[in-house]
C-alpha positions as CSV (number, residue, x, y, z in Angstrom):
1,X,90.4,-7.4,133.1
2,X,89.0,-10.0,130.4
3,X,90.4,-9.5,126.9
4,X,88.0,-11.7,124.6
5,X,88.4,-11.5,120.9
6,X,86.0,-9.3,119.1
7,X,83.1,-10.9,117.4
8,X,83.5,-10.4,113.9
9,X,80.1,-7.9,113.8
10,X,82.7,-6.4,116.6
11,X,85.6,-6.0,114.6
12,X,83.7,-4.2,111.8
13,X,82.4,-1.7,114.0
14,X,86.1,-1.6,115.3
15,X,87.2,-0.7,112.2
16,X,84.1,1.8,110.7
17,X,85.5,4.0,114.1
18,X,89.0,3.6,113.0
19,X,87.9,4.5,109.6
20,X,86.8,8.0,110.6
21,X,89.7,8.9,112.5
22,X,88.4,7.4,116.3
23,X,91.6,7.2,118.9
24,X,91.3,2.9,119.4
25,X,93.3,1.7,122.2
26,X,94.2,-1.9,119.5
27,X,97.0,-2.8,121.7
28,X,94.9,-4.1,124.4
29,X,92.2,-5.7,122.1
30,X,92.9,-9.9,121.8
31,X,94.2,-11.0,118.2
32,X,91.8,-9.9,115.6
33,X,89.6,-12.5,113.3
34,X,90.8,-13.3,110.1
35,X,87.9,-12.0,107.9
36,X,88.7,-14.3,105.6
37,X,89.8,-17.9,104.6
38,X,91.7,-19.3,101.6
39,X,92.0,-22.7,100.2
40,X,93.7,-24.2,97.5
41,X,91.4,-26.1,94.8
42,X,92.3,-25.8,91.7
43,X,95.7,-26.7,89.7
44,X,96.6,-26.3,85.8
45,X,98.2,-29.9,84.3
46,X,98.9,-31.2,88.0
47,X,100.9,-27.7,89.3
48,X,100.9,-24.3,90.5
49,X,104.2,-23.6,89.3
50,X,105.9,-23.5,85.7
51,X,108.3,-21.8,83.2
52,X,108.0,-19.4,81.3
53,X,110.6,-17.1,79.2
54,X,113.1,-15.5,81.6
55,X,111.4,-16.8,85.0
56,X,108.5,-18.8,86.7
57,X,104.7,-18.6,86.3
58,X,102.5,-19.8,89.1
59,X,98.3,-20.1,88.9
60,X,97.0,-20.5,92.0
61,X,93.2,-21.4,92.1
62,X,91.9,-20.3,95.2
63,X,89.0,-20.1,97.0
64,X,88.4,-16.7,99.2
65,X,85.0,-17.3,101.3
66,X,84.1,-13.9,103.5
67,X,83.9,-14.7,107.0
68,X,82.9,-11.4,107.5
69,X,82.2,-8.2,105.0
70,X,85.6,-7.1,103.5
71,X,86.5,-5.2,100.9
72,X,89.8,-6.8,99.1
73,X,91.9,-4.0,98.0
74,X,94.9,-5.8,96.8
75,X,97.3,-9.2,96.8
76,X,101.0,-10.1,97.5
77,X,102.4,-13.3,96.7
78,X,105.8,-14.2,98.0
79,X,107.3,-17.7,96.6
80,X,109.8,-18.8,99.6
81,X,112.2,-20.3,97.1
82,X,112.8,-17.2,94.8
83,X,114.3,-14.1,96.2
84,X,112.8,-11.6,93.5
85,X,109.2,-10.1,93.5
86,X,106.5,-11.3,91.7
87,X,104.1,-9.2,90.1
88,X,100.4,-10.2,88.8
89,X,99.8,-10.7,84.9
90,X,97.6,-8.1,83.2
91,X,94.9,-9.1,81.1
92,X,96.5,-10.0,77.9
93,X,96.7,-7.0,75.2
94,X,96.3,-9.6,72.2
95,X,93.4,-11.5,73.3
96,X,90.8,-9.4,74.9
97,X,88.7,-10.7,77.8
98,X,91.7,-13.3,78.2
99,X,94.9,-13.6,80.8
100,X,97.7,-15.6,78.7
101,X,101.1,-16.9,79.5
102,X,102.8,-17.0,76.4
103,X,105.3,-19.5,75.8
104,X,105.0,-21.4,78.9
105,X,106.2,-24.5,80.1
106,X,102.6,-26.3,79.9
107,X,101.2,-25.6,76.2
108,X,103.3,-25.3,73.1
109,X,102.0,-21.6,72.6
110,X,100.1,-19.8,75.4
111,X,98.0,-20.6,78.2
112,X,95.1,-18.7,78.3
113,X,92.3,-18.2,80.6
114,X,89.0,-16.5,80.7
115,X,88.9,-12.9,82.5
116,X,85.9,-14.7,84.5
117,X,88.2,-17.3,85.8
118,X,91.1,-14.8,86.7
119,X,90.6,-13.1,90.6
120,X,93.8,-10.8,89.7
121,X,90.9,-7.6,89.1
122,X,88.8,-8.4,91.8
123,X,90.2,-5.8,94.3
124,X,88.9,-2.7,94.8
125,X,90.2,0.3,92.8
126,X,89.1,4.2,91.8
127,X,87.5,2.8,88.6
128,X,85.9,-0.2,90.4
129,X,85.6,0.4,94.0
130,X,82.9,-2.6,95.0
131,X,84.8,-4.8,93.0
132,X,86.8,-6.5,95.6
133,X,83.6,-6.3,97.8
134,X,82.5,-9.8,99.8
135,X,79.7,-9.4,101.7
136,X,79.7,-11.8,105.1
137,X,78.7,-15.5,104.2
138,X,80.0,-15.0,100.4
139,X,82.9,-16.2,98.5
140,X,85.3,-16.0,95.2
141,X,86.4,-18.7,93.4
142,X,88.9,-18.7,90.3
143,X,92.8,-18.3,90.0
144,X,95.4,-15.7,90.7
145,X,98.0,-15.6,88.4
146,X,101.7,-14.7,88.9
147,X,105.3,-14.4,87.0
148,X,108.6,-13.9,88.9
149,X,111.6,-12.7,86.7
150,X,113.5,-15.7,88.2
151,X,113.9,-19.3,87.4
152,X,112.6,-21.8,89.7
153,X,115.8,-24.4,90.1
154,X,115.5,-27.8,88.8
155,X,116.3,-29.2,92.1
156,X,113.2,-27.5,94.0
157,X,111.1,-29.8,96.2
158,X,107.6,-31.2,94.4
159,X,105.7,-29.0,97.4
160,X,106.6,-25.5,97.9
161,X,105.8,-23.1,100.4
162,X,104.3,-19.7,99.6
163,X,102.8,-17.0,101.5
164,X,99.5,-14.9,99.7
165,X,99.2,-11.7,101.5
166,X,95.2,-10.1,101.1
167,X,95.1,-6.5,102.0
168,X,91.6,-4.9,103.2
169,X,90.0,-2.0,102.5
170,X,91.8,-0.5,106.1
171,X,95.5,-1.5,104.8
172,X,95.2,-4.5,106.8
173,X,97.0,-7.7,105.4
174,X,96.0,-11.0,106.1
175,X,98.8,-14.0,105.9
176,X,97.6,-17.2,104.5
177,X,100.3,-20.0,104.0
178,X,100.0,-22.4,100.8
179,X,101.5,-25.5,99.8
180,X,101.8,-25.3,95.8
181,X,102.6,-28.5,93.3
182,X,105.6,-28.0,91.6
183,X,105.2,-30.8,89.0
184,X,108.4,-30.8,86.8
185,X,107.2,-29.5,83.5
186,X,109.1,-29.4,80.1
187,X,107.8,-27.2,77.4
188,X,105.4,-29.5,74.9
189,X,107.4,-30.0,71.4
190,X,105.5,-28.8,68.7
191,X,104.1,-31.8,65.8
192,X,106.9,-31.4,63.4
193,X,104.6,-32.1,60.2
């Protein structure tokens, strides 16, 4: 028998049958497409990862192009040199339409970003459910961001590893391995005038 991997037109067929409850023999089916790809391109001040109060920040501008329709329905990041959980940073409740770190290592107050630039909502949800929506051919650009309520050591490497996990619509999760800047940052000292 000749197991050839599903076109990608395939695969979302695959996975409309699956959808409505179809029995799918998926052992016996070669290693699925990614539907996506990621890419680094963007970085804040020369890294991906700071301080902030209590733990570490990381911004990761990304590009997510659709190699096929998807529907994103959420994101893990896992930091391989912290043992903790990280959790995404809300939209910030003082400055609306903004996502800020306060206090971080990179400006003397906040860092803050436009909603537009932040990718953290752009997953599908019961209030927004075509917001994570990429239709084949199309991409997102912008940055997720990220705390972790630990402190990244002093003596971590310039270049660390981290895995960003995007789940689909299905419950599907998709593995894409990053290699952040770590630029050693130390919090900006305020003009004493």
């Amino acid at each position: 028998m000749l197991t050839r991997t599903p076109s990608a037109d395939q695969w979302k067929v695959l996975r409309r049958l699956r959808s409505i409850g179809c029995p799918l023999d998926w052992d016996h089916l070669a290693v699925p497409l990614r539907p996506l790809r990621v890419s680094l391109n963007h970085i804040i001040e020369g890294t991906n990862v700071f301080s902030v109060p209590g733990g570490t920040a990381i911004a990761l501008g990304v590009l997510v192009f659709a190699s096929t329709p998807v529907t994103i329905a959420g994101y893990t990041l896992e930091a391989d040199w912290l043992s903790k959980p990280g959790s995404w940073l809300e939209p910030c409740s003082e400055h609306k339409g903004k996502y800020c770190f306060h206090e971080c290592s990179l400006w003397p107050e906040r860092l803050q970003l436009d909603a537009g630039d932040v990718l953290n909502h752009r997953k599908s949800n019961r209030k927004q459910p075509h917001a994570g929506t990429l239709p084949r051919g199309t991409s997102i650009d912008g940055f997720l961001l990220a705390t972790f309520p630990e402190v990244t050591p002093p003596t971590a490497a310039e270049v660390l590893p981290a895995t960003l996990w995007i789940e689909d619509q299905f419950g599907d999760a998709y593995p894409f391995r990053l290699l952040l800047d770590n630029k050693k940052t130390e919090r900006p000292r305020r003009d004493s005038r």
